[in-house]
Each structure stands twice: as structure tokens, then as C-alpha cells.
C-alpha positions as CSV (number, residue, x, y, z in Angstrom):
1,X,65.1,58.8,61.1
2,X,66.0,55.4,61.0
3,X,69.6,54.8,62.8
4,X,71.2,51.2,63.7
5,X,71.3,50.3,67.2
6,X,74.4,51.0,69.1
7,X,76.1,47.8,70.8
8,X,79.3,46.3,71.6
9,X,80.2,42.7,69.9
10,X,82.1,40.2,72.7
11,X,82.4,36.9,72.2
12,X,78.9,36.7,70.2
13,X,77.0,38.5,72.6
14,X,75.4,42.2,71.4
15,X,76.1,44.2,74.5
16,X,74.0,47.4,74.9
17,X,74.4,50.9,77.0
18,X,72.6,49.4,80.2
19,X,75.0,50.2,83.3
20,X,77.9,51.6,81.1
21,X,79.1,55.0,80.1
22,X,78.0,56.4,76.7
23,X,79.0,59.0,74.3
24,X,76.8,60.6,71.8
25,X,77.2,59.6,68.4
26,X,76.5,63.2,66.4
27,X,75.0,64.2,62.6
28,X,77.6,66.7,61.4
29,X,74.9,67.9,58.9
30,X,72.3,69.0,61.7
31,X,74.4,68.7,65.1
32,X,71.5,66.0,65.9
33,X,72.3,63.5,68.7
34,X,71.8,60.1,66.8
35,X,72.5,57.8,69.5
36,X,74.1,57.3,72.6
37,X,77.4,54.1,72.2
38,X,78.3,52.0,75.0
39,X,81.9,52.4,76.2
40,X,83.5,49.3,77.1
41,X,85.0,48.7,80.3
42,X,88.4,47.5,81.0
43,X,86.7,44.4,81.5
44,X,84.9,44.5,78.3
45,X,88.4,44.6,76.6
46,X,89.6,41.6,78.4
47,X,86.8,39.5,77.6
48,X,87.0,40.6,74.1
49,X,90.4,39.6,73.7
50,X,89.9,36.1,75.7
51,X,87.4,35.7,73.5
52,X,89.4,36.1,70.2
53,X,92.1,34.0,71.9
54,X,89.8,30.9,72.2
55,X,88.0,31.0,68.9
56,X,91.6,31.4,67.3
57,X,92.0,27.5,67.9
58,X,88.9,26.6,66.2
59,X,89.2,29.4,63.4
60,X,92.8,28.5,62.0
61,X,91.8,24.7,61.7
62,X,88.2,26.2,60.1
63,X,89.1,24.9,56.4
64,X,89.8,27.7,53.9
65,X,86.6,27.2,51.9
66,X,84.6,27.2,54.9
67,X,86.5,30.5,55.6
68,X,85.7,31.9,52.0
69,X,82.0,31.1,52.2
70,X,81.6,33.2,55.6
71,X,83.3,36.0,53.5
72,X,81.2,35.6,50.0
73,X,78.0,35.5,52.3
74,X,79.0,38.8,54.1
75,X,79.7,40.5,50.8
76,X,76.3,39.5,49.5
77,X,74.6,40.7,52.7
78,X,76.1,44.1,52.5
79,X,75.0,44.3,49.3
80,X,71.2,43.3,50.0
81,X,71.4,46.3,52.6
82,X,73.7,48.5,50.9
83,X,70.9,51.6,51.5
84,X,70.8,51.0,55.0
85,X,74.4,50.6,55.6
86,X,74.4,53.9,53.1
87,X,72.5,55.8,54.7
88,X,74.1,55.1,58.2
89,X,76.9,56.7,56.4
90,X,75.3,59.6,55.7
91,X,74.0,60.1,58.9
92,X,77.1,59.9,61.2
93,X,80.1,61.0,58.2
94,X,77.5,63.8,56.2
95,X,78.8,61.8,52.9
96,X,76.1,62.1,49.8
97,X,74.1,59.2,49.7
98,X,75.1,58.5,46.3
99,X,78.8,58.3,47.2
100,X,78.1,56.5,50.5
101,X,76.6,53.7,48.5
102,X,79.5,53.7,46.1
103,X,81.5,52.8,49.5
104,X,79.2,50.0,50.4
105,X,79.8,48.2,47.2
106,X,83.3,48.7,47.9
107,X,83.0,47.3,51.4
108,X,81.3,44.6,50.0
109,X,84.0,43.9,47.3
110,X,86.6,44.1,50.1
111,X,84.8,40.6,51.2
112,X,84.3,39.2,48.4
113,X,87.7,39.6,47.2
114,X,89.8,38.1,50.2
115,X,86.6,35.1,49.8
116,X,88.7,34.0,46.8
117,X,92.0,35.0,48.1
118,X,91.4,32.8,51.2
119,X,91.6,29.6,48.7
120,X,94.8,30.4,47.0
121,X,96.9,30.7,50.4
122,X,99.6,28.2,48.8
123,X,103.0,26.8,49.9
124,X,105.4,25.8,48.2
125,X,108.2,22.2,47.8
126,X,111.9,23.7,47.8
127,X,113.9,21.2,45.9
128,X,116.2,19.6,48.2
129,X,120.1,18.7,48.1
130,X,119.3,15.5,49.8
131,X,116.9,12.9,47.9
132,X,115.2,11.4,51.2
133,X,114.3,15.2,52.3
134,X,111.2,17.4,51.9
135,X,111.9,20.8,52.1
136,X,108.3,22.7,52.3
137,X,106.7,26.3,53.1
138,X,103.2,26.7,54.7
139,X,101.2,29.7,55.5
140,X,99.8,30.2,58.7
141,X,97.4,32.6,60.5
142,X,99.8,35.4,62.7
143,X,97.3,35.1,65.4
144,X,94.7,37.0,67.3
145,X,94.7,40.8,65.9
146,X,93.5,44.0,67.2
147,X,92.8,46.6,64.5
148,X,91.9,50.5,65.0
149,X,90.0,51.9,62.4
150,X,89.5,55.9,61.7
151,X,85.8,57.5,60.8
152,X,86.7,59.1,57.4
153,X,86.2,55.4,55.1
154,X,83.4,54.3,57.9
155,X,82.7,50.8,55.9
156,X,85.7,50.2,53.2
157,X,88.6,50.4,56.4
158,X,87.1,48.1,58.8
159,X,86.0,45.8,55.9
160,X,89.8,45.7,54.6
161,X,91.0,44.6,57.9
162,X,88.5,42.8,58.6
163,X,88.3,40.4,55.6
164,X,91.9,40.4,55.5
165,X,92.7,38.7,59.2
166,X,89.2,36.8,58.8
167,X,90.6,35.3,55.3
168,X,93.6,34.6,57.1
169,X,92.4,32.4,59.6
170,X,93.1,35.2,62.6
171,X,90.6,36.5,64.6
172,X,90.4,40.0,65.6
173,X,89.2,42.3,68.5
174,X,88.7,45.8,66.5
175,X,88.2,49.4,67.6
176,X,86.1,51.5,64.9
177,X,86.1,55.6,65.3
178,X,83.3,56.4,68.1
179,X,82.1,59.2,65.6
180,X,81.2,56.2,62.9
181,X,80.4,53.5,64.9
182,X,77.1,52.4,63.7
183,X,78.2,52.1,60.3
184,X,81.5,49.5,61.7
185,X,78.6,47.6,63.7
186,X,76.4,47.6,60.2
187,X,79.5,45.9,58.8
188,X,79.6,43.1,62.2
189,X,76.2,42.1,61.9
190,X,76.7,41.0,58.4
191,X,79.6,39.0,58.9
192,X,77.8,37.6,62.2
193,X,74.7,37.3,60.1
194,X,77.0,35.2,57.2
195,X,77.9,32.6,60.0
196,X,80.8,33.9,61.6
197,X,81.8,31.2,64.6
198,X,81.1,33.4,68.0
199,X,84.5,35.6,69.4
200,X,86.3,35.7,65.9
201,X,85.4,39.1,65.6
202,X,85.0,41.5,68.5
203,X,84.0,45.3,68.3
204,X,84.5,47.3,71.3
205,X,84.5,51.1,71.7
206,X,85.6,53.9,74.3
207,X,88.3,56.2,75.2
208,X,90.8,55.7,72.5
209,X,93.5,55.8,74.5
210,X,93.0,53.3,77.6
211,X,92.2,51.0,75.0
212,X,95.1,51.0,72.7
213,X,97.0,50.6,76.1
214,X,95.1,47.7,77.0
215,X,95.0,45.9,73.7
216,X,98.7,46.3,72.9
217,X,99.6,45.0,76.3
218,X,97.8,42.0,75.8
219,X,100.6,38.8,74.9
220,X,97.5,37.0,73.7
221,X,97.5,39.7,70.7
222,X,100.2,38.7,68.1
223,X,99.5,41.7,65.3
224,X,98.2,45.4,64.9
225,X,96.5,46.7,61.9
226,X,96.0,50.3,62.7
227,X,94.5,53.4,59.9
228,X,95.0,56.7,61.2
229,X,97.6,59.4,62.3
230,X,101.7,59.3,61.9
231,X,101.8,60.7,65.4
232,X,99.0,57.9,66.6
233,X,100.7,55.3,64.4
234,X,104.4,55.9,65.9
235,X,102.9,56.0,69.7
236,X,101.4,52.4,68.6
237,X,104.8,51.3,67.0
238,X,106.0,52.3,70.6
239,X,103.5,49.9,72.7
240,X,104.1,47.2,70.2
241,X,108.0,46.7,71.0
242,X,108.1,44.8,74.1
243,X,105.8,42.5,72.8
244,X,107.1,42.3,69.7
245,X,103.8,42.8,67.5
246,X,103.4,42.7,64.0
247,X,102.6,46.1,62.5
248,X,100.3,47.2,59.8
249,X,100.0,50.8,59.7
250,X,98.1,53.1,57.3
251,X,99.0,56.6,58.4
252,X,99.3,60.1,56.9
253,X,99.3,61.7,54.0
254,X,99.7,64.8,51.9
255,X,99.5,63.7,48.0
256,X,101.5,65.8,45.5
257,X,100.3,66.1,41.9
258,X,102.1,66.6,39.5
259,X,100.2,68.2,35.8
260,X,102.6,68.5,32.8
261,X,102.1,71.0,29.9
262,X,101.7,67.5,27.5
263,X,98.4,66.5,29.6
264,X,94.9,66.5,29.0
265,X,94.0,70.1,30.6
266,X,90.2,68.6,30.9
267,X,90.2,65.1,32.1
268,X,93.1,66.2,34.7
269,X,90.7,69.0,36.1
270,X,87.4,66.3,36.3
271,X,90.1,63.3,38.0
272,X,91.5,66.3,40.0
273,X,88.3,68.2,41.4
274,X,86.5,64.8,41.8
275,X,89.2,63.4,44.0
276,X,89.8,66.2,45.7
277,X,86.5,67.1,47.1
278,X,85.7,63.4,47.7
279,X,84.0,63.1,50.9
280,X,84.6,66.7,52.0
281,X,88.6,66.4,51.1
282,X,88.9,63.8,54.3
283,X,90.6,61.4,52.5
284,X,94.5,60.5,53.3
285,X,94.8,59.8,49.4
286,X,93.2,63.3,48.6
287,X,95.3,65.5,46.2
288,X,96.5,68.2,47.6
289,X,99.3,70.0,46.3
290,X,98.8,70.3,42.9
291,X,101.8,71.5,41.1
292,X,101.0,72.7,37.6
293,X,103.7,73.8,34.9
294,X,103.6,77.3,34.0
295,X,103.0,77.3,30.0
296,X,99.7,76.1,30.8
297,X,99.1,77.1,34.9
298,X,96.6,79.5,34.0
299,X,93.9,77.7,31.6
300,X,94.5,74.7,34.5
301,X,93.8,77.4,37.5
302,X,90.5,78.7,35.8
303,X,89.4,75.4,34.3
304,X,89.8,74.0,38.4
305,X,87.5,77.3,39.5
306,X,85.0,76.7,36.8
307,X,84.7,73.2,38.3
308,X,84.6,73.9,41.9
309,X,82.1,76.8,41.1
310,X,79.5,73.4,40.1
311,X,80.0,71.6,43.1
312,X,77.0,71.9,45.7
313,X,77.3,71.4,49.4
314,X,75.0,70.5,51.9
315,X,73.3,67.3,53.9
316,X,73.9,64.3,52.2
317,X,70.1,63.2,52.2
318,X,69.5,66.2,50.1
319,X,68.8,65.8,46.0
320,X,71.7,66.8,44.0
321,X,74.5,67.7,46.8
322,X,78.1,66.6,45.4
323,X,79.7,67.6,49.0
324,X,79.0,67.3,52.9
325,X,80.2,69.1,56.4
326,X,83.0,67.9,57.5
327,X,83.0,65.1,60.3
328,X,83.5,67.0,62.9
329,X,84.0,70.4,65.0
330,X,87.7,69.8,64.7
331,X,88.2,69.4,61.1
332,X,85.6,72.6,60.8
333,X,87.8,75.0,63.2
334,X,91.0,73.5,61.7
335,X,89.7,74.7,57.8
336,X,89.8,78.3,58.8
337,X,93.3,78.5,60.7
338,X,94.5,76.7,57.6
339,X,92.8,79.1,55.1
340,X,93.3,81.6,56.7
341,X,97.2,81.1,57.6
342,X,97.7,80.6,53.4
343,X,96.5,83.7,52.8
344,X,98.5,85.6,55.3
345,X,101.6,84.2,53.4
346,X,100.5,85.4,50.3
347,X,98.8,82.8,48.5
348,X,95.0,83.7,46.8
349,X,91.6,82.2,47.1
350,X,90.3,82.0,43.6
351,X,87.5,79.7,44.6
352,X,85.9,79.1,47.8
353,X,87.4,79.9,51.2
354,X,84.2,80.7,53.5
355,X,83.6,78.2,56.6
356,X,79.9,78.4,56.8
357,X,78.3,79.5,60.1
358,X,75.0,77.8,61.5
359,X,74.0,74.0,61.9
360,X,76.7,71.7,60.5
361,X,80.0,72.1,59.9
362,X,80.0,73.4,57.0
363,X,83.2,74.8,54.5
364,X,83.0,75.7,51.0
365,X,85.4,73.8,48.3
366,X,88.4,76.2,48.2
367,X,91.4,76.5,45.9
368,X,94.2,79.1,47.1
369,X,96.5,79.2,43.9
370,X,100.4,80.6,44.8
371,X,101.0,79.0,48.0
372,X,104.4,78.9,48.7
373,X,105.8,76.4,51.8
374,X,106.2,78.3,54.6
375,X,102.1,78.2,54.9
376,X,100.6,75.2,57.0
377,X,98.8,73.2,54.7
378,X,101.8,73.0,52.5
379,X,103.4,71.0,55.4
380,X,100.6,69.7,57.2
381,X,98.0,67.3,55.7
382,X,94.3,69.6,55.2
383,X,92.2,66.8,55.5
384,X,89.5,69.2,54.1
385,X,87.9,70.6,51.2
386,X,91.4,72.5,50.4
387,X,93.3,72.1,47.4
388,X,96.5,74.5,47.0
389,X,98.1,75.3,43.1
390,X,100.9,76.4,42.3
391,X,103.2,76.6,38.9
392,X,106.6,74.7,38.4
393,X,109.2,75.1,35.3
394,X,111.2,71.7,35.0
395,X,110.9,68.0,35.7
396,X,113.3,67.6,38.5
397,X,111.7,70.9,40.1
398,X,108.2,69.0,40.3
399,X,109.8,65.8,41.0
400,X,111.9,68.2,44.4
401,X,108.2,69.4,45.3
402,X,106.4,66.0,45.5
403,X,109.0,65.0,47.6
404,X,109.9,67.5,49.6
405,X,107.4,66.5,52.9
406,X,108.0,62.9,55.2
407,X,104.8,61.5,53.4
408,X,104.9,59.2,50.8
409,X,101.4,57.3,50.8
410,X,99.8,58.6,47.1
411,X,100.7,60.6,44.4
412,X,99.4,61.5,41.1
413,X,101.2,62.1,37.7
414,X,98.9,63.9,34.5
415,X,100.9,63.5,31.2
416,X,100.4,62.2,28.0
417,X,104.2,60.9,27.3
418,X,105.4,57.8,28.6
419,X,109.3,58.5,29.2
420,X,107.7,61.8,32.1
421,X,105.1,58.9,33.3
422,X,108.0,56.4,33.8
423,X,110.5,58.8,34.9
424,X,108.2,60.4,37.4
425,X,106.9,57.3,38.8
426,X,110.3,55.8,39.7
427,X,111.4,59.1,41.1
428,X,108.2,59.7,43.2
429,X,108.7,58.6,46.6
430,X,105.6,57.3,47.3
431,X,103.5,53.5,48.2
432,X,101.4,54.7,45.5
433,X,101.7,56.8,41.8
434,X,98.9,56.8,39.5
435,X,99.3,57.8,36.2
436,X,96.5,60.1,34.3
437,X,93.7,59.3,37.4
438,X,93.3,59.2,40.8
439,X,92.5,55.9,41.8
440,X,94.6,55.0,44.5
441,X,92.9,51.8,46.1
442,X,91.4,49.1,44.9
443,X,90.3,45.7,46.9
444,X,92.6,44.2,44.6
445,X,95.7,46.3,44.6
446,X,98.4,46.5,47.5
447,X,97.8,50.2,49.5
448,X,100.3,51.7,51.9
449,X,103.1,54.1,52.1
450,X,106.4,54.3,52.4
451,X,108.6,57.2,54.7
452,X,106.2,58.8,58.1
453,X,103.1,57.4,55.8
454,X,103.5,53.6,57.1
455,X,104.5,50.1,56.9
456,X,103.2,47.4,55.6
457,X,100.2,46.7,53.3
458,X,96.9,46.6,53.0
459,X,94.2,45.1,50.0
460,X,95.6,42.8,47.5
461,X,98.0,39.3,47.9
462,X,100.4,41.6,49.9
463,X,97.7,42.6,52.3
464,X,96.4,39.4,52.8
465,X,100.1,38.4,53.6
466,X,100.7,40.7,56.3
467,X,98.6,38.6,58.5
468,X,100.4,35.3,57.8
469,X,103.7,33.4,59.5
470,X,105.8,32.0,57.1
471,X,107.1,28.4,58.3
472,X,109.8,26.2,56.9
473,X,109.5,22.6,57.8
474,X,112.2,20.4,57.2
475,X,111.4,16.7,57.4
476,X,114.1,13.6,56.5
């Protein structure tokens, strides 16, 4: 086994578990002990955020092609050691290889796309009422940032926020999930590697809570980009107020589909069952309620079987698996209340449904067709390999369903006519529709939601604009 060594990143410096507390960083596949992290220390946090606080002077005056080329060079790194950064992946998510190196390349593009964006941060000349006056609008870096990033994207989340603030000309002090830190520190030493100045980026770890606390406390930080839970993300909203910090937050799901009778029965099953067992169905995009109309509920339900019925679970490493554990005790316990709660109020498992016992954390892809909404994962967000079906008669019934929860981040629409594709996208209250796939995020494209799933941005100009003051300057 080869694993990456385990540090904290303050002010340049690689700090390692000597004299500090540790936790164990765990293989969900095996229940193997991979490493042992260093918890950082009140003290640790304050260094890390003097330390973004200084290099902020020099890093906003670093010119924006000087900026770019830090960013293109990390991209190219990551993808020189896209197998090793894979296969840390692997190791601490239980993600197939094959898909964990898709993510790297993503990672990777993440860079390489806020490289060119980090050129084109243009101001503008207002025409003025008065001859002798120049009326102008400049961009400018928010400010140091602290960013929390969750375990279930290990490499593309940091990477966003990351490149993002780098791009920017912010520095950052970032908390990664403890359960995926090696791949978060993969991602560091690349960007350190590419010739990053020393305290622009910081990585600490430890109890999640303290450090928040700490961190959004701190006047010196000016913004928070935070991926994670509504109930986490609200808490954070909270903390933020009496210093008035910016807020980026990527929370909660619970994605609606919608599949008309006009559709294409076969690619919507493959876009489906592909993006719904995506890394184990621990995915805030994931499709989850699928709501299928009823002249054609029935060759959808046993087309989505047939499908499931191919998909082979196991450790990541191994030849031919399409499917890991899940991350974590937690999400395993969590899959059987759930599964177990549907069927008690009457829906069916037609594919699926066993938690495996043993080493790893185990659960088989499971459709329950005829869930109705008083079961829990109709309410609450699976984050597993679940995916619940159930029929619907008219547009504005499907369009009542996929609204119906406080979630809006993505939703998915399958139908062959373009008056139901525009119709449902405007009526779909959600940051993100997509339209005959599910694609939801792209380095490229704006990501967030809208109602308990968010504010803000991320990816895209809009993303890259959340970490930027606008200022009008006036001069006679």
C-alpha cells in the first residue's frame, strides 16, 4: 500500500503528527487504518490564518498572469500524478479507480479553467454626465477566505474553492473532511509544487467544530466558502453575522426527476442508473426521486432493475467493480433505517435492498418503486445507493412533486418535446435543470442552489465572482 503522508500546511511549512493529537484516517473497503492525521491546535489555526493575512498583501498585487501560471502549472501536475492522487481516492472514499481518475482530471480542469479566468477579471468605464469625469469599476480580491470542504468529491471540491479564491487573488486557510484528507493534501502539494508564494494556502484539520468557531471568529477572515449540510451550512450563516462574512454555501440536496411518456425509455435508464449509483449514491446532485409517468412506469421500472442487476460492487482496486462501500459507518447504518422505513410504508424493493455484513461498509444498489411521502428518504436526502420510483399522471402533478421538498440544488427533466423541456425548466425550482442527462457540474458552468440548498455560486464567471469586491471609483 502506498498512502500520502499525512501533514498540516501553515504558512509553507509541512507540519507532521509529532506532539499533536491524531485521528485515524480509515479504508471503508477493508476497515484498514491508513494513517494516523495531525489535529491542529488552536494555535495551529491562528498561525494559519496570520499567515493567510500576510501573504494576502503580496498575493492581490501578484499580477494576474503570474496568478494564472501558478494555476496552469497545478493543473498539469495533477495530471502527471493523476494515478496517485486516484488511487488516494480509492483508498480513503472506496470510489473505483476508474471513476476516481475521472475526478482527478476534473480536479485538474477546475485549475486550469480559473488559470484563464484569472486573466479576464475586467472592469469597466461608465460613461459619465460630466466631460472632466472618469467614472470606472475594478475588481478586487474579497480577502483572506476560509473554506470547509466535505469527503464525498475528495479532489474536485477543494480544487473549486481553491482555484477559485487562488484566481482571485485571496488567499485561503481551508478545512478538508478528516475522512479524505490525504487526497485534499495530494491537491496542496501540487499547488505548493506549481510555485504557490508560502501562507496563501493553508490546510489544517481537527474537530470540525472548534475550528469553524475559530475561523469564523477571526476579523482577519473576510469570506466563507463552505460544501456540506443545510443544518451545518445555516449554523455557519449564524457565526458569520457579526462579522459580516461573505457566504458561499453548497448545501443539500434531494434531486427530483422528472421522465415523460415522450422520452427515450433507454438513454434515460443508462443517464439515470449511472448517475445515481455514482460514487455509491453520495453525491448532493444524485437523482433521487424519480418520478415516471404511468403509460410507460412499468417498461421504465424493469428497464432500471435490468440495469441495476449489472452493476458490481466491491473495493475499488478490484478489476471490473462499477460501485464501492459507502464512506463511512454512518452512511452504512443510515442505508438500512432508510430501506427499511420505505418498506414499512408500503413501498417495494424490486432491486437491491441488502446492507452487506463483514469488512466494509457495504450496501447493494436498491430501487424501492411506490414510495409514497410519508417514508424518510422521500423527505430526507439518502446519500446512498437508493433511488425511489414512483408513477405520476400530468405535468403540473410532476412539476408539484419536484418541488414539494426545501431543496432546490439539481434536477433532471427526460423528454423528447421542447415546449415540456422549457415548461418544466422554468417551473423547476431548482440552481440547476438538466435536460435529457445528468450532468449537473461542470468547471465551466455556475453550480449552486437556490431555497435550504444554498447561496451563492460556485464554477464558472459567477463563481469566480463570489470572491471579488466590486469598487466604484470616481475621479474629477
Amino acid at each position: 500500500m502506498q498512502y500520502t503522508q499525512l501533514a498540516l500546511l501553515i504558512d509553507g511549512q509541512w507540519i507532521d503528527a509529532t506532539s499533536r493529537e491524531t485521528l485515524e484516517v480509515i479504508d471503508p473497503a477493508t476497515e484498514q487504518v491508513l494513517g494516523k492525521l495531525p489535529m491542529a491546535t488552536q494555535h495551529d489555526v491562528a498561525c494559519a490564518i496570520a499567515a493567510a493575512d500576510k501573504a494576502f498583501a503580496q498575493w492581490r498585487d501578484t499580477s494576474a498572469l503570474a496568478r494564472s501560471d501558478v494555476l496552469r502549472q497545478t493543473g498539469a501536475l495533477l495530471r502527471q500524478r493523476q494515478q496517485q492522487v486516484a488511487r488516494t481516492i480509492t483508498y480513503e472514499l472506496g470510489k473505483p479507480l476508474a471513476e476516481a481518475m475521472g475526478e482527478v482530471i476534473v480536479a485538474a480542469e477546475m485549475f486550469e479553467w480559473a488559470a484563464e479566468e484569472a486573466r479576464r477579471l475586467y472592469g469597466r468605464i461608465i460613461p459619465s454626465r460630466n466631460r472632466d469625469m472618469r467614472q470606472m469599476v475594478i475588481q478586487e480580491p474579497v480577502g483572506p477566505v476560509a473554506a470547509f470542504a466535505g469527503w464525498n468529491a475528495p479532489a474536485i471540491t477543494p480544487s473549486r474553492k481553491i482555484a477559485g479564491a487562488l484566481a482571485a487573488g485571496c488567499t485561503m486557510v481551508i478545512k478538508p473532511s478528516e475522512e479524505t484528507a490525504g487526497v485534499a493534501l495530494e491537491i496542496a502539494r501540487a499547488v505548493v509544487d506549481a510555485g504557490l508564494p508560502a501562507g496563501v494556502l493553508n490546510v489544517v484539520f481537527g474537530e470540525p467544530g472548534s475550528i469553524s468557531e475559530q475561523l469564523m471568529a477571526a476579523p482577519e477572515i473576510k469570506m466563507v466558502t463552505f460544501t456540506g449540510s443545510t443544518a451545518i451550512g445555516k449554523h455557519l450563516a449564524a457565526l458569520a453575522a457579526p462579522t459580516l462574512k461573505r457566504l458561499t454555501l453548497e448545501l443539500g440536496g434531494h434531486a427530483p426527476v422528472l421522465v415523460f411518456d415522450d422520452c427515450d425509455i433507454d438513454e434515460a435508464v443508462k443517464n439515470i442508473t449511472a448517475a445515481k449509483f455514482r460514487n455509491s449514491g453520495q453525491i448532493c446532485t444524485s437523482p433521487t426521486r424519480i418520478y415516471v409517468q404511468d403509460s410507460i412506469y412499468e417498461a421504465f421500472t424493469a428497464k432500471m432493475v435490468d440495469a441495476v442487476g449489472k452493476i458490481t460492487i466491491g473495493n475499488g482496486f478490484d478489476n471490473d467493480v462499477k460501485m464501492g462501500p459507502m464512506a463511512n459507518p454512518r452512511r452504512h447504518a443510515a442505508m438500512k433505517q432508510l430501506i427499511d422505513d420505505a418498506v414499512a410504508n408500503g413501498a417495494r424493493i424490486i432491486a437491491g435492498g441488502q446492507v452487506i455484513k463483514g469488512k466494509g461498509w457495504f450496501v447493494e444498489p436498491t430501487v424501492i418503486r411506490d414510495f409514497n411521502n410519508q417514508c424518510i428518504a422521500a423527505n430526507t436526502e439518502p446519500f446512498g445507493p437508493l433511488a425511489l420510483i414512483r408513477p405520476f399522471s400530468t405535468f403540473d402533478e410532476a412539476i408539484s412533486e419536484a418541488n414539494r421538498l426545501p431543496f432546490g440544488l439539481a434536477s433532471y427533466v427526460f423528454t423528447l418535446n421542447s415546449r415540456t423541456a422549457k415548461r418544466a425548466s422554468d417551473m423547476i425550482q431548482s440552481g440547476v435543470v438538466c435536460i435529457n442527462h445528468c450532468q449537473a457540474s461542470l468547471p465551466e458552468t455556475p453550480f449552486g442552489g437556490l431555497k435550504d440548498s444554498g447561496l451563492g455560486k460556485e464554477g464558472g464567471i459567477e463563481g469566480l465572482e463570489q470572491f471579488l469586491n466590486t469598487k466604484y471609483i470616481s475621479q474629477l
